[in-house]
C-alpha positions in Angstrom: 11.2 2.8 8.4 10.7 -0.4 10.1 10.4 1.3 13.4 7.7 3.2 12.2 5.6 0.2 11.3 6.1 -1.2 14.7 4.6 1.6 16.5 1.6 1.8 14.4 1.5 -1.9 14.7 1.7 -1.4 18.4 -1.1 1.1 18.5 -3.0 -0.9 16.5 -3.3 -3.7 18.9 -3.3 -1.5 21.9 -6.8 0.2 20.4 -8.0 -3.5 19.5 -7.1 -4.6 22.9 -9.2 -1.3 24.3 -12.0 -2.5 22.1 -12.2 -5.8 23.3 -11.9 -4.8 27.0 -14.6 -2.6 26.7 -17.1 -4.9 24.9 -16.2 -7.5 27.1 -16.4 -5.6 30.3 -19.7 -4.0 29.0 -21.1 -7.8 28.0 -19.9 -8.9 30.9 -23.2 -7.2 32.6 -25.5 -8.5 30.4 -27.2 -11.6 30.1 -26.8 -13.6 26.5 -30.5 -12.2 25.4 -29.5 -8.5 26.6 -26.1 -8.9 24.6 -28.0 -10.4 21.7 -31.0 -7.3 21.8 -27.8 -4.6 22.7 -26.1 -6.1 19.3 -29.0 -6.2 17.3 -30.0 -3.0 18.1 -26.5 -1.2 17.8 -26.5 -3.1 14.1 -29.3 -1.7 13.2 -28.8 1.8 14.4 -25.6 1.7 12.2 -27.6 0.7 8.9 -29.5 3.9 9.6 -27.0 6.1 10.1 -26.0 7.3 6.4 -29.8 8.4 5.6 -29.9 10.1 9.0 -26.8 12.3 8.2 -28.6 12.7 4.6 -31.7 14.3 6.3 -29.5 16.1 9.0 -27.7 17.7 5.8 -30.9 18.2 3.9 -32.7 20.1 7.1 -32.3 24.0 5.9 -31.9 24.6 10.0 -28.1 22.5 9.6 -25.6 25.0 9.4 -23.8 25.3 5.9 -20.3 24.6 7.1 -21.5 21.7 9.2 -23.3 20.3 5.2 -20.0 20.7 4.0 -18.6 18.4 7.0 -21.1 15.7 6.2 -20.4 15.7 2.3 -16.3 15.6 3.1 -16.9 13.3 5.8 -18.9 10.9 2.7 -16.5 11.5 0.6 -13.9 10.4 3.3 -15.2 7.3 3.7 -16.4 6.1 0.3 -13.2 7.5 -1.6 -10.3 4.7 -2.2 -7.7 6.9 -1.5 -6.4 6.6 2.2 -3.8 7.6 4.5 -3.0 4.1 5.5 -4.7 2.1 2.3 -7.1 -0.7 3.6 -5.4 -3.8 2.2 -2.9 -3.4 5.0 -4.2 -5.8 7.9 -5.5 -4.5 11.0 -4.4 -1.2 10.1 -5.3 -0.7 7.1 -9.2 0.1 8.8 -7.7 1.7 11.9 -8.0 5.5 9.7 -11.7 5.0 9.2 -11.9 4.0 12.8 -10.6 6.9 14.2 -11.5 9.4 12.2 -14.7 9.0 11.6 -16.0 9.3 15.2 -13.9 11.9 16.0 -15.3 14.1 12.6 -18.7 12.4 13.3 -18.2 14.8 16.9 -17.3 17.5 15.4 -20.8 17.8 13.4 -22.5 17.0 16.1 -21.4 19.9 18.3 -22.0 22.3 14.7 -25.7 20.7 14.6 -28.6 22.4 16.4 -29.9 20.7 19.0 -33.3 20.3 18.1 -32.3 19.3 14.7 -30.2 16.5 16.0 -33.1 15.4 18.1 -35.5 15.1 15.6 -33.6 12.9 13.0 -31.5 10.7 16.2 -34.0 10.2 18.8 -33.1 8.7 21.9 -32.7 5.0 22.2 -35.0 3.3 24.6 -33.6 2.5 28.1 -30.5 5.4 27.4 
């Protein structure tokens, strides 16, 4: 058992570790302003996101199994009940941080384009 929770422990800090390289290296590039506007922007996209989805699953173009995605994916996140329950440091928000994405993905490719393109429209300058 102990061994166990140093591995996860371990990949825990290597994906933290990944994260920060990659912010850094990608802040790295921008001036303060640019990395202020880049955060801002990001922050706001992610405030967004859950009434995008809603409309994405609302669309009658969405596919029916990709609905069902987006309603277990919601119930994913908002349900208390974890793999690794959140009060554990670190990790305890590793679960959510990987699985997420990766589900988030997985819809994505189920989604028409079109339909994706007309609820998440291209940021400007990407």
């Amino acid at each position: 058992m102990p061994w166990q929770r140093f591995v996860i422990t371990l990949a825990a800090i290597a994906a933290l570790i990944i994260v920060a390289t990659t912010i850094w290296y990608r802040r790295s590039r921008m001036s303060r302003d640019e990395a202020l506007a880049y955060a801002r922007s990001l922050g706001i996209e992610l405030v967004r996101l859950p009434g995008r989805l809603r409309r994405v699953a609302a669309d009658p173009r969405t596919p029916r199994h990709a609905r069902w995605w987006l309603i277990g994916l919601a119930i994913y996140v908002a349900s208390p009940i974890d793999p690794i329950p959140d009060f554990i440091p670190v990790v305890g928000h590793l679960d959510e941080l990987i699985i997420v994405p990766i589900v988030l993905a997985k819809i994505r490719r189920m989604i028409p384009p079109e339909v994706w393109a007309e609820h998440f429209p291209p940021r400007p300058g990407s």
